[in-house]
DOTOR-720026 format. One line per 5 residues: number of its first residue (from 1); for each residue y, z, x of C-alpha. Coordinates in nm, 2 decimals, padded with zeros to 4 digits. Layout:
BEGIN
NUM> Y/Z/X ~ ... .
end
This chain:
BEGIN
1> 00.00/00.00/00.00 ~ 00.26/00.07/00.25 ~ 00.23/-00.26/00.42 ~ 00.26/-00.42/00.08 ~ 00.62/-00.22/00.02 .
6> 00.68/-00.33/00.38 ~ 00.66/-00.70/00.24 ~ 00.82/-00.64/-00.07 ~ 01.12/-00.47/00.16 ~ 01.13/-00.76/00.38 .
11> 01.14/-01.00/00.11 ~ 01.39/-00.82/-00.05 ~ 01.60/-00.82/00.23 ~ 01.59/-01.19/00.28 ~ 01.67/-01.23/-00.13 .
16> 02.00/-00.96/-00.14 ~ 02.10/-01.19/00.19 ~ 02.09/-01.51/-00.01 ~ 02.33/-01.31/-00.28 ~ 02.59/-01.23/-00.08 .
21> 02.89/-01.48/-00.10 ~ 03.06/-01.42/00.21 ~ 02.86/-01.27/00.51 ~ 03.08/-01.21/00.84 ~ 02.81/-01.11/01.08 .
26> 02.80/-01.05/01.46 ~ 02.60/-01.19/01.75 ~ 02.51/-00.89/01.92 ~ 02.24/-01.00/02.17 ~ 02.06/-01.35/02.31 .
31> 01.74/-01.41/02.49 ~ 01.70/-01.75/02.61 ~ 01.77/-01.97/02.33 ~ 01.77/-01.67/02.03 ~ 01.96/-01.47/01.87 .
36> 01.99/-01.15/01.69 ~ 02.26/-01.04/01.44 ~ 02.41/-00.73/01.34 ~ 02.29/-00.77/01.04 ~ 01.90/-00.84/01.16 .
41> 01.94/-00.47/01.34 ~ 02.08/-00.29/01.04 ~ 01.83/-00.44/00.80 ~ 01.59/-00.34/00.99 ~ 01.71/00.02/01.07 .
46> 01.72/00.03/00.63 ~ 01.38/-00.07/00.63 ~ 01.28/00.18/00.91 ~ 01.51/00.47/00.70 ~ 01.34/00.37/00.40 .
51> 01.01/00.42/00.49 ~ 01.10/00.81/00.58 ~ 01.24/01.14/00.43 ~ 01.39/01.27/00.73 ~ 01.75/01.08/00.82 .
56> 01.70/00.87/01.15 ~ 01.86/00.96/01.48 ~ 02.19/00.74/01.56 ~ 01.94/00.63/01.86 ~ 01.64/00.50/01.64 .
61> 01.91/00.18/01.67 ~ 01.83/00.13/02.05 ~ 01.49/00.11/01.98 ~ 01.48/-00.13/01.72 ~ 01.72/-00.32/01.94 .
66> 01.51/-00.30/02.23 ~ 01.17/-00.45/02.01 ~ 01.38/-00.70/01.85 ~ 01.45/-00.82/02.26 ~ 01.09/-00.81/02.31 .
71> 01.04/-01.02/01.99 ~ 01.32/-01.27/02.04 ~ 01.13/-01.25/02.44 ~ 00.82/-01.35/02.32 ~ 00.92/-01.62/02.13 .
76> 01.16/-01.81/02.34 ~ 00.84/-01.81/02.59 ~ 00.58/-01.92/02.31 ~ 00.83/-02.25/02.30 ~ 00.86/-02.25/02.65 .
81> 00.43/-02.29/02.63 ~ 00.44/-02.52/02.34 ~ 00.25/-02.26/02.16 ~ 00.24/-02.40/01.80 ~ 00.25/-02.24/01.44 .
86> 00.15/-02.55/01.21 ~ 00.31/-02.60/00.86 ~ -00.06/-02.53/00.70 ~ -00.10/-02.19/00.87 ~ 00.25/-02.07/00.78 .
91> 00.22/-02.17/00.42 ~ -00.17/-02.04/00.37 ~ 00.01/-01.67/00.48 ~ 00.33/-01.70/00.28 ~ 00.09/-01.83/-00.03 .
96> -00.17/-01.48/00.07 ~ 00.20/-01.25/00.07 ~ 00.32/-01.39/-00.25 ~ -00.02/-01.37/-00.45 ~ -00.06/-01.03/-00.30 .
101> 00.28/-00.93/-00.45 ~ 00.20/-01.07/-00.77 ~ -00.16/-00.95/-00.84 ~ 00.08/-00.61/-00.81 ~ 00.29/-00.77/-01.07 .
106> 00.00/-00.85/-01.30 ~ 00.02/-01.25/-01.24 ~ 00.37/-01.20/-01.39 ~ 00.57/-01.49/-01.23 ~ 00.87/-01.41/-01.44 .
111> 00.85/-01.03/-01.31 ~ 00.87/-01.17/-00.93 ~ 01.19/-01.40/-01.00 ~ 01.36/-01.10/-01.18 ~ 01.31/-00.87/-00.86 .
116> 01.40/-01.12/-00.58 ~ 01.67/-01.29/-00.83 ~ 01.52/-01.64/-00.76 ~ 01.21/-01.82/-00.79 ~ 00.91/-01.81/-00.59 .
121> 00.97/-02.16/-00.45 ~ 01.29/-02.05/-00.30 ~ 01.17/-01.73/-00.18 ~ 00.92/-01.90/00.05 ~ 01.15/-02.13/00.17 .
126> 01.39/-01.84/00.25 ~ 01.10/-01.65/00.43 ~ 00.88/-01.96/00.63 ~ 01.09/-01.92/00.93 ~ 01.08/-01.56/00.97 .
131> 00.70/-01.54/00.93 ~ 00.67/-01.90/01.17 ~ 00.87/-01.70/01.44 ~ 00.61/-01.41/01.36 ~ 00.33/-01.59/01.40 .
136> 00.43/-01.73/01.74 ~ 00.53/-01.39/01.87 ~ 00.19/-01.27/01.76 ~ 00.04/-01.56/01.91 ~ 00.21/-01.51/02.23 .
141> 00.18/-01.16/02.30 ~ -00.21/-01.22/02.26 ~ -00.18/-01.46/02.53 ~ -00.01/-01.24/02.77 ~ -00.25/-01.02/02.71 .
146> -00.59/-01.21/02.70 ~ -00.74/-01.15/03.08 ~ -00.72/-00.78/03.04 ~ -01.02/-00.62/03.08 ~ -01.17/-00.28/03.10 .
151> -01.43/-00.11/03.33 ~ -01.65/00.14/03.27 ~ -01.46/00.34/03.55 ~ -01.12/00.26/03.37 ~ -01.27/00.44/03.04 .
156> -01.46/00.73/03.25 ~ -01.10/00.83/03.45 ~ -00.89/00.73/03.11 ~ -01.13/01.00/02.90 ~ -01.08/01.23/03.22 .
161> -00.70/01.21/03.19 ~ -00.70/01.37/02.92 ~ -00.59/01.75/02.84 ~ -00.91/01.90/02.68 ~ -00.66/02.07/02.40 .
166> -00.57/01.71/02.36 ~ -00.89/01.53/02.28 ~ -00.87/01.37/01.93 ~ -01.04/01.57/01.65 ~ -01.26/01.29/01.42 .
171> -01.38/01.34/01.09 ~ -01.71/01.22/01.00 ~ -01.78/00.85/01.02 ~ -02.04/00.58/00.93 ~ -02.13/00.21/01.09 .
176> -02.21/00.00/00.78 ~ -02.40/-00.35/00.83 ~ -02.36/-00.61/00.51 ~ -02.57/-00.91/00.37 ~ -02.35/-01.12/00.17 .
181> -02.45/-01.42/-00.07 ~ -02.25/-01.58/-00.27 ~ -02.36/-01.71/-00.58 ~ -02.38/-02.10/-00.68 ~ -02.27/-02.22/-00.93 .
186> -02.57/-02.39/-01.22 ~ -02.54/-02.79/-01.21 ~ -02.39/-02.81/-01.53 ~ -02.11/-02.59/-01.46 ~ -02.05/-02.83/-01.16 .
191> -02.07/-03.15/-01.33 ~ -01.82/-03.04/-01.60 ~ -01.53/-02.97/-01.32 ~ -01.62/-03.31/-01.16 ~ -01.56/-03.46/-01.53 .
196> -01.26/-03.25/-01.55 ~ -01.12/-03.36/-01.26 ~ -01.21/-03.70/-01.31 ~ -00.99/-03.71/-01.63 ~ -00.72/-03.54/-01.44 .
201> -00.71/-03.80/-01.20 ~ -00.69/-04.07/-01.51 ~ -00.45/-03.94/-01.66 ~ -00.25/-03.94/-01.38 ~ -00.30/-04.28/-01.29 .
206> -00.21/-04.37/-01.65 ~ 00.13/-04.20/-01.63 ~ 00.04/-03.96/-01.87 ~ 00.09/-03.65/-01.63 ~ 00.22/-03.62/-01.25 .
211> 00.04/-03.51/-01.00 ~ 00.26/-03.20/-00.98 ~ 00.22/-03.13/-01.31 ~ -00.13/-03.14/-01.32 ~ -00.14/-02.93/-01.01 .
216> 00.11/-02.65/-01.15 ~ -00.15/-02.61/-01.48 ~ -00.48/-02.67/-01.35 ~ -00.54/-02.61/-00.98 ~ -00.71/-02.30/-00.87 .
221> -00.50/-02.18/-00.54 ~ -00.14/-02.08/-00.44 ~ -00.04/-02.43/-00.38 ~ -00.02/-02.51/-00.80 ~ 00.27/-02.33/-00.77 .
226> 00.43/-02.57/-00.53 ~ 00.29/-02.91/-00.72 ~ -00.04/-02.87/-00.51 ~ 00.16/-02.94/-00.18 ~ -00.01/-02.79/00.13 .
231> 00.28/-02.95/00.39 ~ 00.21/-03.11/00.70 ~ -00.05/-03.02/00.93 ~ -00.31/-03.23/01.19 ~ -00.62/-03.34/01.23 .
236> -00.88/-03.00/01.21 ~ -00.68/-02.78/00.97 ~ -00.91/-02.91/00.70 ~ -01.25/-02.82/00.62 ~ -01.44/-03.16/00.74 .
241> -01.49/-03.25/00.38 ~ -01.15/-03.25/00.25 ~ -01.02/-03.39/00.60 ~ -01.19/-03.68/00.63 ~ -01.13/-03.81/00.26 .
246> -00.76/-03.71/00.33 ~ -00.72/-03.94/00.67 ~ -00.86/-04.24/00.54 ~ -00.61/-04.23/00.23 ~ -00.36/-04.51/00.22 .
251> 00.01/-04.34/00.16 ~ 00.05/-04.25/-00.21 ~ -00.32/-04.27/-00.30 ~ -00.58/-04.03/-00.47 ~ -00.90/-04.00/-00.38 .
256> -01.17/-03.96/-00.59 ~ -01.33/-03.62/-00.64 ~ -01.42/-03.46/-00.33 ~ -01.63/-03.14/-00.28 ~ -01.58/-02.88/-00.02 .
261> -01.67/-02.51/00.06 ~ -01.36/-02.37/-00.20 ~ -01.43/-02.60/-00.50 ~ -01.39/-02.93/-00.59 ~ -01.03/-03.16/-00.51 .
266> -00.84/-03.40/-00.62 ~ -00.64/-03.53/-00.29 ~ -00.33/-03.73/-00.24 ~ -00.16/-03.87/00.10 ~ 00.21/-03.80/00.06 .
271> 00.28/-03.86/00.45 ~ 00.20/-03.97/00.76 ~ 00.31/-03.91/01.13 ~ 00.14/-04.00/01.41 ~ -00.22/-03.77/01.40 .
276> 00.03/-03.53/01.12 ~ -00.07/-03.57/00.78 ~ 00.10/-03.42/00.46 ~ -00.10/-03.37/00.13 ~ -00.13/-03.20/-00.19 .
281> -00.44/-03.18/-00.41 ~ -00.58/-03.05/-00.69 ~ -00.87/-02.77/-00.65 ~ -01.11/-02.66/-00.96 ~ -01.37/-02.45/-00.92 .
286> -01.68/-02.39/-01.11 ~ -01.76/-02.06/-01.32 ~ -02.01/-01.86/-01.20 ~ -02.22/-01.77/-01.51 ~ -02.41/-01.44/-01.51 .
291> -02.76/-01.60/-01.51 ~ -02.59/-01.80/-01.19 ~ -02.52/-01.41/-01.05 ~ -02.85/-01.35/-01.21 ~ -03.04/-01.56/-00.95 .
296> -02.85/-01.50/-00.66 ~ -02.93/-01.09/-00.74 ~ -03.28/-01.17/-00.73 ~ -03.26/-01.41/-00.44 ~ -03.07/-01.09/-00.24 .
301> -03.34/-00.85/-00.35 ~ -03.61/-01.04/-00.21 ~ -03.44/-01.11/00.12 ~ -03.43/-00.72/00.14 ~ -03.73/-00.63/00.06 .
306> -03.87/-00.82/00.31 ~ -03.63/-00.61/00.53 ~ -03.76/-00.32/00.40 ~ -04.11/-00.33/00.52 ~ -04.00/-00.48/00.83 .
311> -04.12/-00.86/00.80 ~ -03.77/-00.95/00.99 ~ -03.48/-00.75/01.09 ~ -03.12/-00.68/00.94 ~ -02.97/-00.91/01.21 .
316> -03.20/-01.20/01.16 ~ -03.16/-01.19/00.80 ~ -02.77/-01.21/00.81 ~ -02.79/-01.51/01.10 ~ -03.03/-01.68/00.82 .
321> -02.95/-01.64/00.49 ~ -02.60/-01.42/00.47 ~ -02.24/-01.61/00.40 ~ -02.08/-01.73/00.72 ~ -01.72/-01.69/00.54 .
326> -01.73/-01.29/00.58 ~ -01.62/-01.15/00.89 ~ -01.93/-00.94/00.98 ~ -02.15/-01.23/01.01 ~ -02.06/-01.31/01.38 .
331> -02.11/-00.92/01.45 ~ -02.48/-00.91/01.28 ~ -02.36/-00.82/00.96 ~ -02.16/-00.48/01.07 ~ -01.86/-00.45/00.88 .
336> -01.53/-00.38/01.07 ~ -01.26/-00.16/00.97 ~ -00.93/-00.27/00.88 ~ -00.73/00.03/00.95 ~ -00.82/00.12/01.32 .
341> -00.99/-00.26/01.42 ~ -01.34/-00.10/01.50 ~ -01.65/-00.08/01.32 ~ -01.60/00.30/01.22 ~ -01.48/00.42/00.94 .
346> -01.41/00.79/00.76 ~ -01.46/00.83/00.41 ~ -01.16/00.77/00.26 ~ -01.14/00.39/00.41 ~ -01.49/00.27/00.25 .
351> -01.48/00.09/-00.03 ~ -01.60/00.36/-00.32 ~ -01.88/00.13/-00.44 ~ -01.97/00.14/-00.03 ~ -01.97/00.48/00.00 .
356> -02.14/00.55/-00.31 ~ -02.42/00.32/-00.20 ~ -02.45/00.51/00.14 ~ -02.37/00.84/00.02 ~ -02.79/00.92/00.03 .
361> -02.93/00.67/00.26 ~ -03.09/00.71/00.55 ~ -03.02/00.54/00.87 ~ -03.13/00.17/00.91 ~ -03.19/00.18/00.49 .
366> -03.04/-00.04/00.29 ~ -02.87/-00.04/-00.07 ~ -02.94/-00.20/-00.38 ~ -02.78/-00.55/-00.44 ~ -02.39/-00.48/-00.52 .
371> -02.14/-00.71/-00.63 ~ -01.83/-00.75/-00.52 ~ -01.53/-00.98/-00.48 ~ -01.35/-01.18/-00.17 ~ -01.01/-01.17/-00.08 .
376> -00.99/-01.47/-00.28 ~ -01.11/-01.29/-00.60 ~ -01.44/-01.52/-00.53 ~ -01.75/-01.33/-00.70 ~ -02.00/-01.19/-00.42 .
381> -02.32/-00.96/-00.38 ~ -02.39/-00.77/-00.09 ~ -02.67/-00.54/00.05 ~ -02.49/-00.26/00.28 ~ -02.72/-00.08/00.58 .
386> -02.64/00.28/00.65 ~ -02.64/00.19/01.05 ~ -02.48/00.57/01.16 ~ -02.32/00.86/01.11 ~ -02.14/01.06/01.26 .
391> -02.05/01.47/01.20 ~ -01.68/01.59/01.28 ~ -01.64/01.64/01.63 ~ -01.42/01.69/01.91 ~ -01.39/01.32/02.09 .
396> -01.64/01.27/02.37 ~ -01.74/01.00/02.60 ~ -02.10/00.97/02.52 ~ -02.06/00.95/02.13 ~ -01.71/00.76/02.12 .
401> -01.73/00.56/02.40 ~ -01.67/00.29/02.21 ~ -01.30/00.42/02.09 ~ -01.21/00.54/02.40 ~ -01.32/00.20/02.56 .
406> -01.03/00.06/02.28 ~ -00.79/00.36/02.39 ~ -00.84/00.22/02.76 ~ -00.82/-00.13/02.65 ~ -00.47/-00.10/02.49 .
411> -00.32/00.14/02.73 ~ -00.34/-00.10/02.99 ~ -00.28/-00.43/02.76 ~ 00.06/-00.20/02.70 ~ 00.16/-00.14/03.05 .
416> 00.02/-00.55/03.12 ~ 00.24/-00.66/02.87 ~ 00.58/-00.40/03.03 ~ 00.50/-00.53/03.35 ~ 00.54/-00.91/03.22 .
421> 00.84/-00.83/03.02 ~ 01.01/-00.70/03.36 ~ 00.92/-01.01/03.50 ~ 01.04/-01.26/03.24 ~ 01.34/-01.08/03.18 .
426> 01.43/-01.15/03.55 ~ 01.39/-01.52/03.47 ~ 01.56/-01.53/03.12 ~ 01.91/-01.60/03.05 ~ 02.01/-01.28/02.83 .
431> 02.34/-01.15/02.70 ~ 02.34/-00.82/02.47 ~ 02.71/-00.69/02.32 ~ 02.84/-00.40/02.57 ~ 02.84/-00.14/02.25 .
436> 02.44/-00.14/02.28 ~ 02.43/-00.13/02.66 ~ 02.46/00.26/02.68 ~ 02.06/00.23/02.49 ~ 01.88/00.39/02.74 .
441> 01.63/00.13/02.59 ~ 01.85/-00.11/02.68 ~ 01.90/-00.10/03.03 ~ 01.58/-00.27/03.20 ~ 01.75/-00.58/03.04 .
446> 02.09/-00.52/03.17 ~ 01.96/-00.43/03.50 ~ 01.67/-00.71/03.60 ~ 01.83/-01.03/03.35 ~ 02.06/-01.33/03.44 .
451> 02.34/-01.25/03.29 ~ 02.56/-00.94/03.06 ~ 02.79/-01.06/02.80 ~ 03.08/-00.78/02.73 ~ 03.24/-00.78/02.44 .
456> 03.13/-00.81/02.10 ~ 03.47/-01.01/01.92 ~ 03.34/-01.37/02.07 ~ 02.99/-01.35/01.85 ~ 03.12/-01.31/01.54 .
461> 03.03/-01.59/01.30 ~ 03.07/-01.64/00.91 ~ 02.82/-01.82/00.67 ~ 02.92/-01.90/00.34 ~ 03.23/-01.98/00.18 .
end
């Protein structure tokens, strides 16, 4: 939830921005070729005030400041690589933010438009280059960080470092390994989507309905909202499927009903540049009855039985016959947590049908069949293994070895990524406004960049009228 009100804070931000007649803002720093207003630092410091009780120190300013360098940093450099954040990837993660927003909302577009004051159309336009220059930071920073590497030594004299009245405390905690199918849908079902789309596709042809407008009422992902529109991307964005009827459309056409992993499509070429291709389509998907989840429990059972009495293992049987979409399959089937990025996880960050399913089993035994849905509200069924379990406990090296290898691990990707910071800010043209250069944050960039600016009064610029 609180990243959620993060994202609604953010989005906010950007929509009272777009309000506001006349803005006179500042320039108040520059790294390489970007920039950061006054008004980027005091939004943010609203955001950081807003997520506390307690007033913020005058000084929680120089540290925003000084991670908004490191941001602006980090981005400048991930041009300077010709690291690249594609149209498609940008839009499938503005599309995952503004459904997650609305399934709080209850679907309720008009609710949305009412909050931000304008519709979602224009709030994702107002937001893409924000999260594009996110992406690319993100993108960067795990570059930077990518050779670093841990030895057993490093995570013995890490553990040793530590005060013994400092050693974490951990509640209890469980591994838990999934199966996941995912349920087909019954010929018929299928056949009647194909038909559906087919008339879709007629009528369209025949002028009786856009494109857009059959997209906006009929197609099953965030892009209806956009006319179907998935922007420009190249060649290996796409499922292989859906990519290779797209690339061999002539500009303006549609293609005749395709099927891919997410459903079946409807697919039209709206641009072409060089190996770039823009598209929108048109995605149905079939109903899955309850006889279809029917079989698919059955199937499941069997495949666990036969774990049960030990005809092939847990691993084996995700490799063969579990869903490839779910994270867990390229870790055998164990499940990692969101929260902490491991495969740990207390109580309270299970799902409840999880740890209900657990809550008795013995290690290595495995639950009966339980159904569940994907992040894209797809219907799934799962068999969880109980694969530990852990009592509270002061941290040790021999049964959290594998947190404490993490602990190392990021302690040193932290100081990695200081040290290259240092380096490039040596090498980076940089100018920051003289009020913010008595941050003690502030002054490894003052002291190792190119260049100072002083004075704030040159920076200023208006927007608006």
């Amino acid at each position: 939830m609180n990243n959620f009100l993060t994202l609604l804070l953010c989005l906010c931000c950007c929509s009272l921005s777009a309000q506001r007649g006349t803005v006179i803002d500042e320039v108040i720093a520059r790294v390489g070729s970007e920039y950061i207003l006054l008004s980027d630092l005091e939004e943010q410091f609203a955001l950081a005030q807003s997520q506390t009780n307690e007033p913020l120190p005058p000084e929680a300013r120089c540290a925003i400041l000084d991670q908004s360098l490191v941001g602006k940093l980090l981005f400048n450099q991930s041009k300077l690589d010709s690291i690249e954040v594609n149209d498609a990837e940008v839009e499938q993660q503005l599309n995952a933010r503004i459904d997650r927003i609305l399934s709080y909302m209850g679907g309720d577009v008009n609710q949305f438009e009412d909050y931000y004051g304008q519709s979602i159309t224009a709030t994702k336009e107002q937001f893409r280059e924000d999260l594009r220059e996110q992406l690319a930071v993100d993108r960067m920073r795990a570059s930077v960080v990518r050779e670093v590497k841990v030895t057993p030594a490093e995570v013995k004299n890490f553990f040793a470092e530590i005060p013994r009245d400092s050693l974490p405390y951990f509640n209890s905690e469980v591994e838990v390994g999934e199966l996941v199918v995912k349920p087909e849908a019954n010929d018929s079902t299928k056949q009647a989507v194909v038909a559906r789309l087919q008339d879709l596709r007629r009528q369209i042809l025949d002028s009786l309905i856009t494109f857009e407008e059959a997209a906006l009422k009929n197609s099953a992902d965030g892009s209806a909202r956009g006319g179907g529109d998935l922007g420009w991307t190249k060649r290996g964005k796409f499922v292989a499927e859906f990519e290779a009827a797209a690339y061999n459309l002539d500009l303006g056409e549609i293609s005749d009903v395709v099927e891919s992993e997410f459903g079946y499509h409807l697919i039209r070429l709206d641009g072409r540049r060089g190996n770039s291709i823009r598209v929108s389509h048109i995605l149905l998907q079939p109903e899955i009855t309850e006889d279809d989840m029917e079989k698919s429990r059955r199937y499941l059972d069997s495949i666990a039985h036969l774990i049960r009495v030990d005809t092939f293992t847990f691993s084996y049987a995700v490799k063969r016959f579990g869903s490839d979409k779910v994270q867990s399959y390229n870790n055998d089937g164990r499940m990692s947590n969101p929260n902490s990025g491991n495969t740990f996880f207390e109580i309270g960050d299970l799902d409840p049908d999880v740890y209900f399913a657990i809550d008795e089993l013995e290690i290595d035994s495995l639950s009966e069949v339980l159904e569940f849905r994907s992040p894209a509200g797809e219907p799934m069924l799962r068999v969880v293994q109980l694969q530990s379990r852990t009592s509270p406990h002061r941290a040790t090296l021999s049964q959290d070895y594998a947190k404490i290898q993490d602990a190392t691990k990021n302690a040193k990707q932290q100081q990695y990524l200081s040290d290259w910071i240092e380096k490039r800010v040596s090498s980076t043209f940089v100018e920051i406004d003289e009020r913010y250069q008595v941050c003690p944050q502030i002054k490894i960039w003052i002291e190792d960049s190119r260049k100072i600016t002083v004075g704030g009064e040159n920076g200023k610029i208006v927007t608006g009228k």
